[in-house]
C-alpha positions in Angstrom: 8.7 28.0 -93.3 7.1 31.7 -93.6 8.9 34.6 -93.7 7.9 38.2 -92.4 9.3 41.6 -93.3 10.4 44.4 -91.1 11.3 47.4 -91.3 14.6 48.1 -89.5 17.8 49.4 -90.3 21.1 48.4 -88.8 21.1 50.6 -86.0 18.0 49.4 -84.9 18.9 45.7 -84.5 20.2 46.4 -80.9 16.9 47.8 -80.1 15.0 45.3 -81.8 16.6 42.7 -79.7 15.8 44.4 -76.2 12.3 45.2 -77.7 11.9 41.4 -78.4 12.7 39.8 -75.8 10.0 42.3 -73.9 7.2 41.7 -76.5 7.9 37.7 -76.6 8.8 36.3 -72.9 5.2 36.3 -72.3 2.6 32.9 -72.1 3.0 31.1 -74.3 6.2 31.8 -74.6 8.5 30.2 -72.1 12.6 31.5 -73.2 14.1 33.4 -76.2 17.7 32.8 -76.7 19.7 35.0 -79.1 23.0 34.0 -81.3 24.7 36.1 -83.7 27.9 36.4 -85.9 29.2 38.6 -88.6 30.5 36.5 -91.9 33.2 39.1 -93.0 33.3 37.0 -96.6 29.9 37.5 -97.3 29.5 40.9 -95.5 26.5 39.3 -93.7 24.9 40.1 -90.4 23.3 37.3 -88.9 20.8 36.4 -85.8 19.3 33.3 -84.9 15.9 33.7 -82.1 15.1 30.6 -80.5 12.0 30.6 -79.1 10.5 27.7 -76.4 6.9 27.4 -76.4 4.8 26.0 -74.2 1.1 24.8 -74.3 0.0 22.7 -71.3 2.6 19.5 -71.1 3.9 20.4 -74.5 6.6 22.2 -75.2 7.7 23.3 -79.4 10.8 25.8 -80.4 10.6 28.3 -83.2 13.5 29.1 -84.8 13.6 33.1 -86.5 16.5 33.9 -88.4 17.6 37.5 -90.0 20.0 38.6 -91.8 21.5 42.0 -93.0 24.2 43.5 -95.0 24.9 47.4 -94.4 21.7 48.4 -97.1 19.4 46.7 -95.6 17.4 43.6 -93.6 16.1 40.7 -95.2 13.0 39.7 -94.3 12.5 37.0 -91.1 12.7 33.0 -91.7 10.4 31.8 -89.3 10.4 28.0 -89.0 8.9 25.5 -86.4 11.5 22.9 -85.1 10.4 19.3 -85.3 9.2 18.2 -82.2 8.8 14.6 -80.6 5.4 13.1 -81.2 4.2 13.3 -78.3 5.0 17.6 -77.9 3.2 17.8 -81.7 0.6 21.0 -81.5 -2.8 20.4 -84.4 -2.1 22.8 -87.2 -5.1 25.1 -85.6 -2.8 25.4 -82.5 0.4 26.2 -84.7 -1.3 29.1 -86.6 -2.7 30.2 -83.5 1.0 30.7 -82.1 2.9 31.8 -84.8 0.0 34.5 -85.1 0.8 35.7 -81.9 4.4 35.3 -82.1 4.4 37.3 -85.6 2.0 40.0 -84.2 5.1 40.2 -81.0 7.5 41.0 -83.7 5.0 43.5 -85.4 5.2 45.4 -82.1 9.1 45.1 -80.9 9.8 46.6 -85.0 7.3 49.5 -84.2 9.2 49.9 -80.9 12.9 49.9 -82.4 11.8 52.2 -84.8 10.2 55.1 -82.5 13.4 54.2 -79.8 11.8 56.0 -76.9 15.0 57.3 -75.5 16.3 58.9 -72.7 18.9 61.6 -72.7 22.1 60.9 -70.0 24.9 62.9 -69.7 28.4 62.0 -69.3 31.6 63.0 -68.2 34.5 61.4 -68.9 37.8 61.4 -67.0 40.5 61.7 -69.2 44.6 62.1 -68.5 46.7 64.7 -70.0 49.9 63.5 -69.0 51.9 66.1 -67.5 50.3 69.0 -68.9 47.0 70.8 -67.0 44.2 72.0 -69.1 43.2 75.3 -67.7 40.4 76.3 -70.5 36.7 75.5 -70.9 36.2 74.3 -74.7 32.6 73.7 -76.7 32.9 71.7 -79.5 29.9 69.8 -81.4 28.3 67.9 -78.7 31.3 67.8 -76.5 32.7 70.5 -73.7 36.4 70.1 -72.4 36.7 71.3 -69.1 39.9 71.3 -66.8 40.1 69.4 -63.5 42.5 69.7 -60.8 42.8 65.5 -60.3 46.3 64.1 -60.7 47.0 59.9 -60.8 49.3 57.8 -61.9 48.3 58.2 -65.7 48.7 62.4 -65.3 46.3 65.3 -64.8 42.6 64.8 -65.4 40.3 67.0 -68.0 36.8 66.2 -68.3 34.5 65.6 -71.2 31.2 66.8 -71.1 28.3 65.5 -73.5 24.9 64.1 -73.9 24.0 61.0 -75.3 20.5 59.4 -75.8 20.0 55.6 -75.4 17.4 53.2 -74.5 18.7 52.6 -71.3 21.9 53.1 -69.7 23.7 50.3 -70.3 23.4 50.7 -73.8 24.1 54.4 -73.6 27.3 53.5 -71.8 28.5 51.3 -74.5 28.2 54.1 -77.2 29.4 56.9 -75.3 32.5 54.8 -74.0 32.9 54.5 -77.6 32.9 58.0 -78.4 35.1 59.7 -75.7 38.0 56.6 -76.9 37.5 58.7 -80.2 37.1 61.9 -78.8 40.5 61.1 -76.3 42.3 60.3 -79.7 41.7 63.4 -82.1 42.7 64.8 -78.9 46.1 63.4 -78.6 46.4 64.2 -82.1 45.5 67.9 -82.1 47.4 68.4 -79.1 50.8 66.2 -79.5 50.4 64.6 -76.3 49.0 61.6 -75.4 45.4 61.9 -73.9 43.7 58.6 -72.7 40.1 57.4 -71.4 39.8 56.6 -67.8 36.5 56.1 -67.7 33.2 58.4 -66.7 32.6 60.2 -63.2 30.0 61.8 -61.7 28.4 64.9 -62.9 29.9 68.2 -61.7 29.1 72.1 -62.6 30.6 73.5 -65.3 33.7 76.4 -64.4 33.1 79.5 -65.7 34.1 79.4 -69.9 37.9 80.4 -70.5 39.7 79.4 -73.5 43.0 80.2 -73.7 44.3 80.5 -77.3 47.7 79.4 -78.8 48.5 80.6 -82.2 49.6 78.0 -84.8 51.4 78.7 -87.9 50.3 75.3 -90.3 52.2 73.4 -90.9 53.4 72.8 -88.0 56.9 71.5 -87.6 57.8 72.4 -84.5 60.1 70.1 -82.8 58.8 71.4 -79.3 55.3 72.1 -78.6 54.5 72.5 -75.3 56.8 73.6 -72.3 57.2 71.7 -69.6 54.4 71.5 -67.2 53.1 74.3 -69.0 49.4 74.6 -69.4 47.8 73.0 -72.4 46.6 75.5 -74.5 44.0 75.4 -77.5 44.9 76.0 -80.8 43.1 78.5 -82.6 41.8 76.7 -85.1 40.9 73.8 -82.6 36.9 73.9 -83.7 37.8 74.5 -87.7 39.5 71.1 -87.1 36.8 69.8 -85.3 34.0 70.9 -87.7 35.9 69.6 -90.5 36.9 66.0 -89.0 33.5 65.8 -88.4 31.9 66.3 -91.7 34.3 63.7 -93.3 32.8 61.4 -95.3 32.1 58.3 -93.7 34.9 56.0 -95.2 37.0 58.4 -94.9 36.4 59.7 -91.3 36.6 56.1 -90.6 39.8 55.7 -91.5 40.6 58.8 -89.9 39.5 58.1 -87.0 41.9 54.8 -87.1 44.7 56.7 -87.8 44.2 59.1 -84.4 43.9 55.8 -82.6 47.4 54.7 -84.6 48.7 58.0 -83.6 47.6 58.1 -80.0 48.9 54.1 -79.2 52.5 55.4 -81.1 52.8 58.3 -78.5 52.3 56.1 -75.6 54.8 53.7 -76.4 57.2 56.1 -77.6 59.8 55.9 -74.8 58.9 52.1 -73.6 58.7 50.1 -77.5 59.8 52.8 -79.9 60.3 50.1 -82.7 56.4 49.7 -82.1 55.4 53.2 -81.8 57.6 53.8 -84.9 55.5 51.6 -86.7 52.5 53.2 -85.5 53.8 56.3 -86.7 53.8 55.3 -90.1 51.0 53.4 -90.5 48.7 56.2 -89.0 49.8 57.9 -92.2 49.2 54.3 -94.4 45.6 54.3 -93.1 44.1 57.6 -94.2 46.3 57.9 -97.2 44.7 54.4 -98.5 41.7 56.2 -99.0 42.5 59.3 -99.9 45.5 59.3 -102.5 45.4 57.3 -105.8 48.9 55.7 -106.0 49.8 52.3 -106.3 52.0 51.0 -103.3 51.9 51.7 -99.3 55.2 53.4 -99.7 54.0 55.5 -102.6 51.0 56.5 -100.9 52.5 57.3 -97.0 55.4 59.8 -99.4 52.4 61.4 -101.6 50.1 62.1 -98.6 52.6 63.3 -96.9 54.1 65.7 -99.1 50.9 67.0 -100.8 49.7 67.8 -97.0 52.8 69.7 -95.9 53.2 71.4 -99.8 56.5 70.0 -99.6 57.9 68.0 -102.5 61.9 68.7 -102.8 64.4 65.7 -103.3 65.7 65.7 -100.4 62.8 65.5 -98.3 61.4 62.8 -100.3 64.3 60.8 -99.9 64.2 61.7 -95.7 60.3 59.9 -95.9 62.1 57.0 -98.0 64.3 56.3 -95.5 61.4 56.7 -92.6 59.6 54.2 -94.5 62.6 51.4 -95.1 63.1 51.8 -91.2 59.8 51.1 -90.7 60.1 47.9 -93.0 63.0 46.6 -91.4 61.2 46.7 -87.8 58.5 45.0 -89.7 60.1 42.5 -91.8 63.2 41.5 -90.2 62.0 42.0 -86.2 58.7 39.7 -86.8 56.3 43.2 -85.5 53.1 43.1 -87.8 53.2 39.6 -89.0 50.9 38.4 -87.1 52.7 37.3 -84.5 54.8 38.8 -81.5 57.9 37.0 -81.0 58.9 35.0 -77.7 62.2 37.4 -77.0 60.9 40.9 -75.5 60.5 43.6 -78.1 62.7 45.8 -76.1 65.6 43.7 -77.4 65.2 44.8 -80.8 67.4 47.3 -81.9 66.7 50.9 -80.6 65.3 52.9 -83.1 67.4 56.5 -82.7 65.4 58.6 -80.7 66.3 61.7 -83.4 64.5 59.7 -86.2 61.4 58.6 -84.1 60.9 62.4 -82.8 61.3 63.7 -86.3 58.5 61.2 -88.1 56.3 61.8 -84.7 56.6 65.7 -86.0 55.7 64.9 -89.7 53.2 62.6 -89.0 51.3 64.8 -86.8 51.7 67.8 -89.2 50.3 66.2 -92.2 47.4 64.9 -90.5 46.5 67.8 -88.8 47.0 69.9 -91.9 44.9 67.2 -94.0 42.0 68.4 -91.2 42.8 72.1 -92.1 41.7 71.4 -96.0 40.3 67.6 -96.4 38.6 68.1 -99.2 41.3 69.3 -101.3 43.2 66.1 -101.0 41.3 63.7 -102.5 42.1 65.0 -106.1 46.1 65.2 -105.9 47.7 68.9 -106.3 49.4 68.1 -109.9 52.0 70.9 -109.0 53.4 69.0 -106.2 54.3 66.0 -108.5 57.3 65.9 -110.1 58.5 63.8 -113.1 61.1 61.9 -110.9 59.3 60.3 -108.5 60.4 57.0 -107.7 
């Protein structure tokens, strides 16, 4: 067995496959077959290349594994698989191949590494429910512009933005990714439920007009938007933005799971509000794991919460205590979360009051929202907000 190291990083590996499977499929190479898995106990990222050869009559497969955890590659385990006696290559004929098979690799690395790309632009179709979007927006990379399309899912807005990609199909993959993320800070900034449809084709942009709504943060409004109003744009829509953006990794991470919590809780708000409670809380369970040092889920969902809205008192303490035993009593005693959904429909369970799922959508959104406004500060908790009698 040799062994060959490269030079890639994790983001490369897609390319490095596409580039391989250009620089090897050529005499005297006959097929390259690719299998992969991810061992979540070891962290380990894993691909196994198995590559026919053929000289003349005889055919021989080499084997090239690599593996990867999220620092770095490990070098390539190159190996020639026994073949029958009759298939067998001289050693002269074995060095001559694996030269030219390691001198293929050489070239697909320096390929994934430069990733000559090209630059496509997308515009995604996404629903607003009820409420049209009337401004033009630039944020980051990204432009919001309205449409005047109307389905089953609600009135259309478009996102505009670039993304560059070895080929399209690859693009399509990561930018599909991003306007799922995009649609869900979305629903969260706004309070309404904003989904992906999928990507159109390319239109001009309208001429730029933002119109502003002024925000007092928190915000615990029970109403937000009137009916069939337009959707307007906060004012401090691209200091949100900016902010969620430079998040540290981990932490954006898991901020960006809790918009997706958030947005899948608004949507099922009226059909499965015992799931879309839970949702509720544990878009607050998510982010607060990383970002408040308490022991306990419960601990941490009343400590984020109440550092975020500088709100502390007994008596709204004991209102998030009670959001979270509900919460536990959908989980624990309904079956919802425990790895299973039971055989009766979930609409059977018992209602969760439509007061008390309207008042944690409110606080929920509030404190994550007003987490973007100073994310920073949270990580080491406000002392003065902590009193001696917490439970």
């Amino acid at each position: 067995m040799s062994s060959i190291k490269i030079n890639l990083s994790l983001s490369d590996l897609p390319f490095f496959d596409k580039f391989l499977h250009q620089e090897l499929i050529k005499s005297p190479v006959e097929s390259l077959r690719v299998k992969g898995q991810y061992l979540e106990d070891l962290k380990l990222y894993e691909r196994n290349y198995e590559i026919q050869v053929k000289k003349g009559e005889r055919k021989v497969e080499i084997q090239i594994k690599l593996t990867a955890k999220s620092d770095k590659i490990n070098p390539l385990k190159i190996s020639i698989k026994s073949p029958a006696p009759k298939s067998e290559l001289s050693e002269k004929e074995m060095h001559e191949i694996l030269d030219i098979i390691v001198s293929r690799i050489k070239e697909a690395e320096k390929s994934a590494i430069k990733k000559p790309m090209k630059t496509y632009e997308f515009e995604a179709r996404l629903s607003s429910d009820i409420y049209p979007l009337r401004s033009t927006v630039e944020f980051g990379k990204y432009k919001i512009v309205s449409s005047e399309k109307k389905d089953t899912q609600g009135l259309e807005f478009k996102l505009k933005f670039t993304e560059e990609g070895i080929d399209k199909d690859f693009a399509t993959t990561d930018a599909t990714i991003e306007a799922k993320i995009v649609a869900a800070w979305l629903t969260l900034i706004f309070s309404i439920n904003v989904v992906f449809k999928g990507f159109s084709e390319i239109t001009a942009d309208p001429k730029v007009v933002t119109h502003y709504e002024t925000i007092k943060r928190p915000d615990l409004r029970p109403i937000k938007h009137s009916f069939a109003r337009e959707l307007k744009i906060p004012r401090d829509f691209i200091k949100l933005w900016n902010n969620f953006d430079s998040l540290p990794p981990k932490i954006k991470e898991a901020f960006v799971s809790s918009c997706m919590c958030y947005q899948v809780a608004m949507e099922l708000r009226y059909t499965y509000p015992a799931l879309s409670y839970q949702l509720f809380v544990t878009a607050i369970e998510v982010i607060a794991n990383k970002t408040v040092s308490f022991v306990g889920v419960q601990r941490r969902f009343i400590e984020f919460i109440c550092i975020n809205l500088s709100k502390s008192d007994k008596k709204f303490r004991s209102q998030l205590q009670d959001c979270y035993s509900l919460r536990s009593s959908v989980v624990h005693e309904k079956g919802v979360g425990l790895r299973f959904i039971p055989l009766f429909d979930i609409r059977s369970f018992e209602l969760i009051p439509a007061g008390k799922l309207w008042t944690l959508e409110i606080i929920v959104n509030a404190a994550l929202i007003n987490f973007l406004e100073n994310p920073f500060e949270i990580v080491t908790v406000k002392k003065d907000l902590l009193s001696n009698n917490h439970t």
